[in-house]
Backbone and ligand atoms as CSV (ligand in chain L), in Angstrom:
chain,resi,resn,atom,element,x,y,z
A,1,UNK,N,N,-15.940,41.249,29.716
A,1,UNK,CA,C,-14.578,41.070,30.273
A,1,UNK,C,C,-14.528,39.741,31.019
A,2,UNK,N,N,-13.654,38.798,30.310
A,2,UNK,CA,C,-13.574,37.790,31.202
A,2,UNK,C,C,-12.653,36.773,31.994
A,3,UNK,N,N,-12.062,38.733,32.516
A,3,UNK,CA,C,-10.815,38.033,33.363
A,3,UNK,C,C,-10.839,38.966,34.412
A,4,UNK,N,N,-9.829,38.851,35.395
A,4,UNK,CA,C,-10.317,39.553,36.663
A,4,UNK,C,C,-9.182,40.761,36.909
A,5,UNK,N,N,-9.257,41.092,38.012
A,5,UNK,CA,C,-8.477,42.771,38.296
A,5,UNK,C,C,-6.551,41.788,38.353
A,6,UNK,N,N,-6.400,40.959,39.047
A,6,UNK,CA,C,-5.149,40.544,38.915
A,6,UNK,C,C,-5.015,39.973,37.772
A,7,UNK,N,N,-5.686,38.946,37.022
A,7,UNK,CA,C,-4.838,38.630,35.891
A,7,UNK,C,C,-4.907,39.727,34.806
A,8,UNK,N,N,-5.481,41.374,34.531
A,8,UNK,CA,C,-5.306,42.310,34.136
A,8,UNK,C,C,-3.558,42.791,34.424
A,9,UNK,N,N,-3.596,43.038,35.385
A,9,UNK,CA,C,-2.334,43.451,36.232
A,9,UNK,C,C,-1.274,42.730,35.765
A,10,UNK,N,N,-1.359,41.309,35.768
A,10,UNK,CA,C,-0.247,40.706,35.090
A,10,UNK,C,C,0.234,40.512,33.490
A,11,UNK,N,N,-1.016,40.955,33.000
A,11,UNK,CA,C,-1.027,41.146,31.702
A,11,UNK,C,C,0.072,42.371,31.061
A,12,UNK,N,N,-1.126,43.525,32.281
A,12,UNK,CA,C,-0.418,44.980,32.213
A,12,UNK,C,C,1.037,44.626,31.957
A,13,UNK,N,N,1.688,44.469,33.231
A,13,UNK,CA,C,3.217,44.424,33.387
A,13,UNK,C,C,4.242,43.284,32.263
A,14,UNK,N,N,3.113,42.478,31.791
A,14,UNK,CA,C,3.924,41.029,30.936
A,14,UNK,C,C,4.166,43.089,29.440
A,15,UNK,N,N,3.271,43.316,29.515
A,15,UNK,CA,C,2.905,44.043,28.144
A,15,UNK,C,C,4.090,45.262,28.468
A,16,UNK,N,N,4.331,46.308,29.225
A,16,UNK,CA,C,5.226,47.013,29.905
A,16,UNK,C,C,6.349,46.650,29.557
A,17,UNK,N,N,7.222,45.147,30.220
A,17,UNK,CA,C,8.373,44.446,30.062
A,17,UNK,C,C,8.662,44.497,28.534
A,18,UNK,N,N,7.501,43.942,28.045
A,18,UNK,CA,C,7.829,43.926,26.588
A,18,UNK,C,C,7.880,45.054,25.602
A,19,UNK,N,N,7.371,46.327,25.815
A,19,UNK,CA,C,7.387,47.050,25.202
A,19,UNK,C,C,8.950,48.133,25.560
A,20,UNK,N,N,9.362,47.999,26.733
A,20,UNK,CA,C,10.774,48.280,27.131
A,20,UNK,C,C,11.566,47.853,26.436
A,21,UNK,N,N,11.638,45.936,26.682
A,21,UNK,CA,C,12.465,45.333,25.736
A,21,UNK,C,C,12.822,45.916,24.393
A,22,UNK,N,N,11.765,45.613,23.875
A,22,UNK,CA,C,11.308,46.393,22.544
A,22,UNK,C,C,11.913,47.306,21.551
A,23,UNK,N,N,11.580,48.600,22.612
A,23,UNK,CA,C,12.210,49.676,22.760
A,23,UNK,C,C,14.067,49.955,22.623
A,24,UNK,N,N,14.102,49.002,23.378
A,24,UNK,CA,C,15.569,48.923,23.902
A,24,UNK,C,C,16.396,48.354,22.605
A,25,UNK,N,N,15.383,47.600,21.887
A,25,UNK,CA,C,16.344,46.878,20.596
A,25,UNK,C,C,16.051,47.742,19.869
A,26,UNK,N,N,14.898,48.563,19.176
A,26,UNK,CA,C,14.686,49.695,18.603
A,26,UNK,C,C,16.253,50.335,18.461
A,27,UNK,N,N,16.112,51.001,19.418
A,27,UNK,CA,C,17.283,51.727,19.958
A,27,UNK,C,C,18.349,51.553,19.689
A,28,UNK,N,N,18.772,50.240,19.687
A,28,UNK,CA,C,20.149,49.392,19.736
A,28,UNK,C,C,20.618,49.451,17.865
A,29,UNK,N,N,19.290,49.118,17.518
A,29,UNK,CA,C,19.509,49.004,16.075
A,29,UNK,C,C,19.677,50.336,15.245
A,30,UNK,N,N,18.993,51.206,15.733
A,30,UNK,CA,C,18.935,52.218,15.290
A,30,UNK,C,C,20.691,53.196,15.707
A,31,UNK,N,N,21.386,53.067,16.950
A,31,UNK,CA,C,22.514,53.818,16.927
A,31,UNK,C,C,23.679,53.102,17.329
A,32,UNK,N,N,23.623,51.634,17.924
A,32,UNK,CA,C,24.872,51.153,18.481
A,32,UNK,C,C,25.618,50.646,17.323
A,33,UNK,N,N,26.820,50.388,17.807
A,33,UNK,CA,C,27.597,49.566,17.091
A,33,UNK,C,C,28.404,48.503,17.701
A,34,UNK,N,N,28.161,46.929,17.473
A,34,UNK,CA,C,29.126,46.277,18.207
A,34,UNK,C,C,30.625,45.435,17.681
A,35,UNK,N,N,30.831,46.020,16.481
A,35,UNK,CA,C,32.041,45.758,15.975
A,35,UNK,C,C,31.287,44.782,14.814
A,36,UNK,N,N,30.022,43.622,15.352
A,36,UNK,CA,C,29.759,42.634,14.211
A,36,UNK,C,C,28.781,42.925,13.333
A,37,UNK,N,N,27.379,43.429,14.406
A,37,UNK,CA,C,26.652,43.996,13.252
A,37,UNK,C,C,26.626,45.448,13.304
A,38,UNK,N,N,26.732,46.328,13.023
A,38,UNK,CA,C,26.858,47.598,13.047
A,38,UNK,C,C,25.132,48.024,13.552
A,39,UNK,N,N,25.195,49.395,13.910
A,39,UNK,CA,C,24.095,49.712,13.734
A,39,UNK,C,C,23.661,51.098,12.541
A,40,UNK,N,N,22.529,50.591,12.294
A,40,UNK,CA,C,22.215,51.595,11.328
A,40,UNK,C,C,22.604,52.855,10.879
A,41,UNK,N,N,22.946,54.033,11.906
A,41,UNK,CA,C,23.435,54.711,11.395
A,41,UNK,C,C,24.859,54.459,10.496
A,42,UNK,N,N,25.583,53.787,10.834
A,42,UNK,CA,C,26.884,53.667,10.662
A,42,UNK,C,C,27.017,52.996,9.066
A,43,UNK,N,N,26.280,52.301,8.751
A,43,UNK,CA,C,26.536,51.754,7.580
A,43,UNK,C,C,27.162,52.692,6.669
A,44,UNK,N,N,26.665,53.770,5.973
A,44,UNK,CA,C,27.094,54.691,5.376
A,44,UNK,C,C,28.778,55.059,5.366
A,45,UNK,N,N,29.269,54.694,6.468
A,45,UNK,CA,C,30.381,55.307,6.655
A,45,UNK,C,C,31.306,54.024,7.050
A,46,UNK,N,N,31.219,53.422,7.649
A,46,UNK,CA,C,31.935,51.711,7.475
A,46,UNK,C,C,32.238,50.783,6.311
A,47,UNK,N,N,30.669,50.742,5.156
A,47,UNK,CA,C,30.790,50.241,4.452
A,47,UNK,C,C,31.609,50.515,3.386
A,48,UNK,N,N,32.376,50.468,2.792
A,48,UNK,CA,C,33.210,50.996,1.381
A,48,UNK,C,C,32.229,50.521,0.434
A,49,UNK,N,N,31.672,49.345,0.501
A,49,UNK,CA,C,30.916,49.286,-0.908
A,49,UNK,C,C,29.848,49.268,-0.573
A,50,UNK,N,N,29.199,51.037,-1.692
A,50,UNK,CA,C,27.988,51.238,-1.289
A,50,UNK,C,C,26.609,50.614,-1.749
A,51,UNK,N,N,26.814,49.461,-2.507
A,51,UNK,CA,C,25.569,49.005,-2.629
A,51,UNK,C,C,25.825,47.964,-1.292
A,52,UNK,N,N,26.392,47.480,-0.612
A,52,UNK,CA,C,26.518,46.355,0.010
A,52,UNK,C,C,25.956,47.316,1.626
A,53,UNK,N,N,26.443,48.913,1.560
A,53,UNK,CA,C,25.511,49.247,2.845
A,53,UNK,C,C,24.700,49.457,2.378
A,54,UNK,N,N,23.983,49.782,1.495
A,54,UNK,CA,C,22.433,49.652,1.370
A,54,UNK,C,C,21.715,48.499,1.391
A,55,UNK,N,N,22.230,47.587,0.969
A,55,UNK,CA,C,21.833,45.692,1.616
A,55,UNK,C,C,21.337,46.095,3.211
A,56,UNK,N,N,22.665,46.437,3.788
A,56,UNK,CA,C,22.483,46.154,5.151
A,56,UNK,C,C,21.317,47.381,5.399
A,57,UNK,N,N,21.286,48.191,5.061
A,57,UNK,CA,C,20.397,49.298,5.243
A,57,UNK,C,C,18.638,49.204,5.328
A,58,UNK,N,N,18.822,48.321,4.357
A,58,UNK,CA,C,17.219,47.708,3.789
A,58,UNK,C,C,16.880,46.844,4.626
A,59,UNK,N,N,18.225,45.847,4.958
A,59,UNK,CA,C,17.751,44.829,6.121
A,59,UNK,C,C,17.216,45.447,7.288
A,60,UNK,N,N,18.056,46.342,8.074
A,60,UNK,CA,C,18.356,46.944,9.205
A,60,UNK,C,C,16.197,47.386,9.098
A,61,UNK,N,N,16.252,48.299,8.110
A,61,UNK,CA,C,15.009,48.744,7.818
A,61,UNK,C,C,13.761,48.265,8.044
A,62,UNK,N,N,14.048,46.401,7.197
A,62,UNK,CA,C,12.949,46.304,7.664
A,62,UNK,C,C,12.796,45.738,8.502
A,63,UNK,N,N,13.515,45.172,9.022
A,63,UNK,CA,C,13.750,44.892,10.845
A,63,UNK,C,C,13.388,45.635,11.927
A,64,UNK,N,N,13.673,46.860,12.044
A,64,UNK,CA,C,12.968,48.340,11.995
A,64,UNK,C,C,11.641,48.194,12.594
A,65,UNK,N,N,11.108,48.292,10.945
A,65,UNK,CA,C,9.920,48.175,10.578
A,65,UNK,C,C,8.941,46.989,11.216
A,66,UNK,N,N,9.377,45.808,11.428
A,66,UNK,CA,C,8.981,44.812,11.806
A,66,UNK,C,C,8.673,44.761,13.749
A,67,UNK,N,N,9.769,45.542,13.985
A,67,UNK,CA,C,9.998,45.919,15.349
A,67,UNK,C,C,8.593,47.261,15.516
A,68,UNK,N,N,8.917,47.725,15.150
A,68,UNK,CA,C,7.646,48.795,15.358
A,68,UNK,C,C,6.418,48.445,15.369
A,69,UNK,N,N,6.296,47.831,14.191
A,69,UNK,CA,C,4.843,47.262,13.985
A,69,UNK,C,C,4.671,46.366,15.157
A,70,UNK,N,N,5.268,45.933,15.822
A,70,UNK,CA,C,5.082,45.042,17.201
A,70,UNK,C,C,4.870,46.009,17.799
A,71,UNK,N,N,6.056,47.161,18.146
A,71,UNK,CA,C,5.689,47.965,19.342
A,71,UNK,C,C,4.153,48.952,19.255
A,72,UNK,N,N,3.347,48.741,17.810
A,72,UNK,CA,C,1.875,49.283,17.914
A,72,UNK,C,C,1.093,48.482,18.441
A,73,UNK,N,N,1.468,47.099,18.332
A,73,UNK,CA,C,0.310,46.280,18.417
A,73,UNK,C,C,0.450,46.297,20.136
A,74,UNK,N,N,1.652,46.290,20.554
A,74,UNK,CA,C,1.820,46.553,22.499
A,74,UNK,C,C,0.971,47.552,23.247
A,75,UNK,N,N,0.936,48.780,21.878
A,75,UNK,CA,C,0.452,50.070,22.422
A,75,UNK,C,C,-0.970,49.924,22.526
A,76,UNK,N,N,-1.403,49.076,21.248
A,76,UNK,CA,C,-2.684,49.016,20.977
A,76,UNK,C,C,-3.111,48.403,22.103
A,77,UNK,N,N,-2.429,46.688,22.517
A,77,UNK,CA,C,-2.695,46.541,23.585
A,77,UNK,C,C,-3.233,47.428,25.019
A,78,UNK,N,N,-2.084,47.965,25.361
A,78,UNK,CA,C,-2.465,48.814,26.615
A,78,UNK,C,C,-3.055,49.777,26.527
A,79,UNK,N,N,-3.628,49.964,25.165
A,79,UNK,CA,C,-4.865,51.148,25.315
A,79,UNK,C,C,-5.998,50.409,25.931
A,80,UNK,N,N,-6.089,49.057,25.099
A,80,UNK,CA,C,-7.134,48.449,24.831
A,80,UNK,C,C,-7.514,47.429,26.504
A,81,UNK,N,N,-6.212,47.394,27.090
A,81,UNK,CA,C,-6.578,46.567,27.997
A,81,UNK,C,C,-7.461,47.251,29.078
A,82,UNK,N,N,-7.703,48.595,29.193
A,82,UNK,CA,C,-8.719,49.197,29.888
A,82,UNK,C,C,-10.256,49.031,29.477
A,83,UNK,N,N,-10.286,48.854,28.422
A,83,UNK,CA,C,-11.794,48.553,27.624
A,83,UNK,C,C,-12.271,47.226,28.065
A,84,UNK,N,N,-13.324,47.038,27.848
A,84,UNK,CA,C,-14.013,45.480,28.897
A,84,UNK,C,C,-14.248,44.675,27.114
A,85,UNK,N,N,-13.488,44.958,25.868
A,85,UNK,CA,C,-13.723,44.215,24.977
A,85,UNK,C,C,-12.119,43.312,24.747
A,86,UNK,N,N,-11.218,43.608,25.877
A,86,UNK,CA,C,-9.992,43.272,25.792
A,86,UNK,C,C,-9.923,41.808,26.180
A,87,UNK,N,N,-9.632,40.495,25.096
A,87,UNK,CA,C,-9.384,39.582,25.723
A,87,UNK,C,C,-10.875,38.817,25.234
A,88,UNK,N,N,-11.276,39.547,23.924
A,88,UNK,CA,C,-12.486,39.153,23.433
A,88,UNK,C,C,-11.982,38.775,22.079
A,89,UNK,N,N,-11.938,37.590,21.596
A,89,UNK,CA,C,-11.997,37.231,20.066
A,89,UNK,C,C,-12.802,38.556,19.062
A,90,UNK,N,N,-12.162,39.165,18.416
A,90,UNK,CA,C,-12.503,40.381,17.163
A,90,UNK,C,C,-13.386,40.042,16.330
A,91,UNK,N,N,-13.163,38.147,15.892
A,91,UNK,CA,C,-13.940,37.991,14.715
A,91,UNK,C,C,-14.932,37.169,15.757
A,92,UNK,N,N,-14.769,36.276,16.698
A,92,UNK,CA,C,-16.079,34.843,17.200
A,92,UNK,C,C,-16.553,35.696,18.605
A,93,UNK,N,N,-16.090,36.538,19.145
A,93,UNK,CA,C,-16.798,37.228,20.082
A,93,UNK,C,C,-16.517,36.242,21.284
A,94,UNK,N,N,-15.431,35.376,21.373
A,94,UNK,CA,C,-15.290,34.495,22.309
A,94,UNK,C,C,-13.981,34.880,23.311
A,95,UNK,N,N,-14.429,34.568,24.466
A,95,UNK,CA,C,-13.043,35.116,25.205
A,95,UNK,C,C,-11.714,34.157,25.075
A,96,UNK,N,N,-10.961,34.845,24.237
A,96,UNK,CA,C,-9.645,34.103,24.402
A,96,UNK,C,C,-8.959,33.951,25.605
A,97,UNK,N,N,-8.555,32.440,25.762
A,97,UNK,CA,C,-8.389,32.015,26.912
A,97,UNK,C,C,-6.846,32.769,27.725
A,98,UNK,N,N,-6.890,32.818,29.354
A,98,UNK,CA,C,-5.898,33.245,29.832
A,98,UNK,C,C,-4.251,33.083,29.441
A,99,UNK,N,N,-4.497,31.845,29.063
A,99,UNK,CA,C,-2.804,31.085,28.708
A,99,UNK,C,C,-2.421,32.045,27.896
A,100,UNK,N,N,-3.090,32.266,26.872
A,100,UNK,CA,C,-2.655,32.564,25.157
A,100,UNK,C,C,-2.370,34.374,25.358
A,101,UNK,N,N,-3.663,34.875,26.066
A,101,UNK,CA,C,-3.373,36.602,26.568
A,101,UNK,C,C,-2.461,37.068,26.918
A,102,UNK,N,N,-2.027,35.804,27.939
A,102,UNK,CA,C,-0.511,36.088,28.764
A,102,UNK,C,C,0.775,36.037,28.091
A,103,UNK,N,N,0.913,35.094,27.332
A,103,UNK,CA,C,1.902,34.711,26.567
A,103,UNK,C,C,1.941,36.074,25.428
A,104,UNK,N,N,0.535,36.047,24.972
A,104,UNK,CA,C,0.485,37.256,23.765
A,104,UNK,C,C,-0.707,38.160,23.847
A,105,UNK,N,N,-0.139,39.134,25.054
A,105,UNK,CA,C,-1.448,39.738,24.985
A,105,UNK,C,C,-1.586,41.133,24.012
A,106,UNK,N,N,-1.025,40.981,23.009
A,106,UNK,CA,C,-0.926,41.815,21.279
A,106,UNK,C,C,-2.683,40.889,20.712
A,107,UNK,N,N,-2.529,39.853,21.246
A,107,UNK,CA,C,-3.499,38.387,20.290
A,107,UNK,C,C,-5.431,39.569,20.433
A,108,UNK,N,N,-5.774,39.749,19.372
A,108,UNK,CA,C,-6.679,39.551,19.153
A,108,UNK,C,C,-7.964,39.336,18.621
A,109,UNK,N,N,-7.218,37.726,18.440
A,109,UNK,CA,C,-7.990,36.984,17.848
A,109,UNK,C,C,-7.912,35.284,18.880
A,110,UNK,N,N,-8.632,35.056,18.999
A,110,UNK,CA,C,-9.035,33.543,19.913
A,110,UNK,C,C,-7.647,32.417,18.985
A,111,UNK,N,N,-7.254,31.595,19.147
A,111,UNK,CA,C,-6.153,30.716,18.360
A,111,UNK,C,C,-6.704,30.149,17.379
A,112,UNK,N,N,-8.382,29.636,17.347
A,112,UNK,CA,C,-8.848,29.183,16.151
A,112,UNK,C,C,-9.322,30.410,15.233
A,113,UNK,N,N,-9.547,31.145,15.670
A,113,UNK,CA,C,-9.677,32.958,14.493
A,113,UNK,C,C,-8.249,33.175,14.163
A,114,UNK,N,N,-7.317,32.699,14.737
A,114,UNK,CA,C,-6.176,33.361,13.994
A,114,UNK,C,C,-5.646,32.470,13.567
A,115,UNK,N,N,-6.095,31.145,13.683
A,115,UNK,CA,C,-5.133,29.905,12.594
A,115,UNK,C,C,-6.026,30.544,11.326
A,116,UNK,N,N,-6.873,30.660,11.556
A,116,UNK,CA,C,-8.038,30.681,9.983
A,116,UNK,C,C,-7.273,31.485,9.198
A,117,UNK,N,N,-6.976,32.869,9.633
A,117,UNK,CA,C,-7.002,34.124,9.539
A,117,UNK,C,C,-5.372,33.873,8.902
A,118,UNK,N,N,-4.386,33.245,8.958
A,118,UNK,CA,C,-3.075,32.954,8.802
A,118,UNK,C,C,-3.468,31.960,7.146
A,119,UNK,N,N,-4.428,31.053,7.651
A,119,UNK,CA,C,-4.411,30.292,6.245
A,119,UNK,C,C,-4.943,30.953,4.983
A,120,UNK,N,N,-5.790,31.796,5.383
A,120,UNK,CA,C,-6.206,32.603,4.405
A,120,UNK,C,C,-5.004,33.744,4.034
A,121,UNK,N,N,-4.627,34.241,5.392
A,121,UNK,CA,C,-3.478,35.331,4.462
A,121,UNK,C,C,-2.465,34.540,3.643
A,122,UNK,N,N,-1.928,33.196,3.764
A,122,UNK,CA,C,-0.890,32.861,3.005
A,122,UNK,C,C,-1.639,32.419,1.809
A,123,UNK,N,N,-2.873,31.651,1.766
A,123,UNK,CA,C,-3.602,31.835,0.910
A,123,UNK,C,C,-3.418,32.771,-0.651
A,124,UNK,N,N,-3.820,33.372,0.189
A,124,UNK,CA,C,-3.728,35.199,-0.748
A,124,UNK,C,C,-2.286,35.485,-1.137
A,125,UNK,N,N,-1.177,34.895,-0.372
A,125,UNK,CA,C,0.106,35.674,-0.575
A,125,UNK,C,C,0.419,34.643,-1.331
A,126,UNK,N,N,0.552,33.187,-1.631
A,126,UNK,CA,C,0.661,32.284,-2.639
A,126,UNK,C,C,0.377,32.608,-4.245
A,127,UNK,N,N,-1.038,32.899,-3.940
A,127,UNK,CA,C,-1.728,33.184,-5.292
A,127,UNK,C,C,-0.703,34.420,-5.839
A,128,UNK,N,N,-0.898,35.590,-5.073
A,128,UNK,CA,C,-0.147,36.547,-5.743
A,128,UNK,C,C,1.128,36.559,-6.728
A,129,UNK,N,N,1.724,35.105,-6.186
A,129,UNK,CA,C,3.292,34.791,-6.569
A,129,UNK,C,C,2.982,34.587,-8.236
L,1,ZN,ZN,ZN,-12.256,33.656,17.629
């Protein structure tokens, strides 16, 4: 572990804020409606043309989807920030530095493990095309 009991604490709460936030758009997307973009439930019944709410449906979806998968990696976070491997590079075993934790403490991977780790996934997602 190579950070101390307060910059934990500030981590904690940066991670908290954000997973509220989060939450809160979850939410928003999933039942409000503000006249411009609707929210999800509603498509069905606003839209007259039903392939055009299923457009929005799929979008909404994977937006959703995209949102969630953040709000695991938050969770994962604050499981993880009790463990003394939190704030440890996954692949170089190096402590990723304070700046980067704070800003993203979801990150773990050090900034040079996860540039790699990005060139290789697009890598892979190129070829596939
Ligand atoms: Zn690393």
């Amino acid at each position: 572990m190579n950070l101390g009991p307060d910059q934990i604490n500030t981590i904690e709460l940066n991670l908290r804020n954000k997973r509220e936030a989060l939450l809160k758009v979850i939410n928003e997307r999933l039942h409000h409606s503000d006249g411009k973009s609707i929210g999800f439930a509603n498509h069905n019944n606003e839209e007259a043309n039903l392939a055009e709410a299923d457009l929005l449906n799929d979008t909404e979806i994977a937006q959703i989807k995209i949102d969630c998968d953040e709000l695991q990696k938050i969770e994962d976070a604050l499981t993880r920030i009790k463990h003394d491997d939190f704030g440890i590079c996954k692949v170089c075993s190096e402590p990723i530095p304070f700046k980067r934790i704070t800003a993203q403490p979801e990150a773990t991977l050090c900034l040079k493990c996860q540039e790699e780790y990005e060139k290789v996934n697009l890598d892979l997602k190129n070829r596939s095309y």
